[in-house]
N, C-alpha and C positions, 0 to 999 in steps of 0.2 A: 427447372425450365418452366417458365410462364407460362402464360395462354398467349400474350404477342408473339413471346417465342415461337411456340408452337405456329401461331397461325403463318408468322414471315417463313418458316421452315418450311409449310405444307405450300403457301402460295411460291417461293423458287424451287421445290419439287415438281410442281405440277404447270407451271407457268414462266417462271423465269428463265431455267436452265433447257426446259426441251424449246423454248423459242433461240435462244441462242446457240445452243447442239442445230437449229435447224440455219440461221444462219452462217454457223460454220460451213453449212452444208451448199448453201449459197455459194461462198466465199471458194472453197476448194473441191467442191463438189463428191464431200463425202463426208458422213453424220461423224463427229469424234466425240465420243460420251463425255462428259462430267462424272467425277467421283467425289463426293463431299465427306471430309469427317465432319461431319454435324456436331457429333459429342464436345469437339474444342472449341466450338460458338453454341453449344445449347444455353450456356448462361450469359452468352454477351448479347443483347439485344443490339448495340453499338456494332456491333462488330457485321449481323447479320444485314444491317442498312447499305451494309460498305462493299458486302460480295461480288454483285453485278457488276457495278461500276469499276473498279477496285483491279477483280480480274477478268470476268467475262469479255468486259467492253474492252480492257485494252488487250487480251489475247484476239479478240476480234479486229481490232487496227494493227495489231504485229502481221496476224496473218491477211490480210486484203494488201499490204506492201509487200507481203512475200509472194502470194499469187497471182502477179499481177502479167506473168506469162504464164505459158502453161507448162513450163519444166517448174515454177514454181507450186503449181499446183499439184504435180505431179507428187511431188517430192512431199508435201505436206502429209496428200492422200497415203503414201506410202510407208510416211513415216512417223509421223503421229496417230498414236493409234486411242489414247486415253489421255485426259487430264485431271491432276486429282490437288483438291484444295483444301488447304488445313489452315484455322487462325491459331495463331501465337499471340503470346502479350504483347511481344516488345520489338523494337527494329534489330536487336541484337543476336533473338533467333529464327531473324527468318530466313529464310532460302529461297533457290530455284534452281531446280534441277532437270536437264533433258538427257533418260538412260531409258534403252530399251525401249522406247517407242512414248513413254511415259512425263509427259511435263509434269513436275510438281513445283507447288507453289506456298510456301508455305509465309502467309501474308500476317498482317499484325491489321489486322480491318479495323477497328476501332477507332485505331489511330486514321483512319482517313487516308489522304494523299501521302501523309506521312509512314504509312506504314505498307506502301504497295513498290511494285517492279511499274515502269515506264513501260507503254508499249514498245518503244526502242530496245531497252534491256533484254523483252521477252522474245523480239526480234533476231536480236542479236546474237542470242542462246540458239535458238532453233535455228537459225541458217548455217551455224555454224556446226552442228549437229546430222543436219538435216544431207 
């Protein structure tokens, strides 16, 4: 891992991910952590451009459509309890999962738009979950 590595790692530890943990908090009115394997983007500098956009932002548009009463909010609060994100290489392994309170997301960030879930998809997972 580089030193941009390094520095984009330390700036969405310390900036990226708890502004948007507090946004969630906006949204559904209650903090839902982030969990990063960092180790599967330590060497993709590509990949760490791609994280925010990619999934934070559009886990943040899934859920402002699903909170938009408050049995939806309810239910987010209750039910999502962690989100934990992992990069892959390729569109062939990635995933999304909602088990046990736990969304995961397992994205191909490099690739860009080409390698993420639609806020719809992630929508659609968690209501259906939820």
């Amino acid at each position: 891992m580089g030193l941009n590595e390094r520095r984009k790692i330390k700036e969405m530890q310390e900036v990226t991910l708890p502004g948007r943990v507090k946004e969630i908090e906006e949204i559904c009115g209650a903090p839902i952590p982030y969990q990063v394997d960092w180790e599967s983007m330590a060497d993709d500098g590509q990949a760490l451009n791609f994280v925010d956009n990619i999934s934070c932002h559009r886990l943040n548009m899934a859920l402002r459509m699903i909170c938009q009463d408050d049995m939806g909010k309810q239910a987010v609060r209750e039910g999502l309890k962690e989100v934990k994100l992992k990069n892959v290489k390729d569109r062939e392994s990635m995933a999304i999962t909602f088990n046990g309170g736990v969304l995961e997301m397992h994205c191909a960030y490099a690739l860009g738009a080409g390698g993420m879930f639609s806020d719809g998809e992630i929508r659609q997972l968690l209501e259906q979950r939820l």
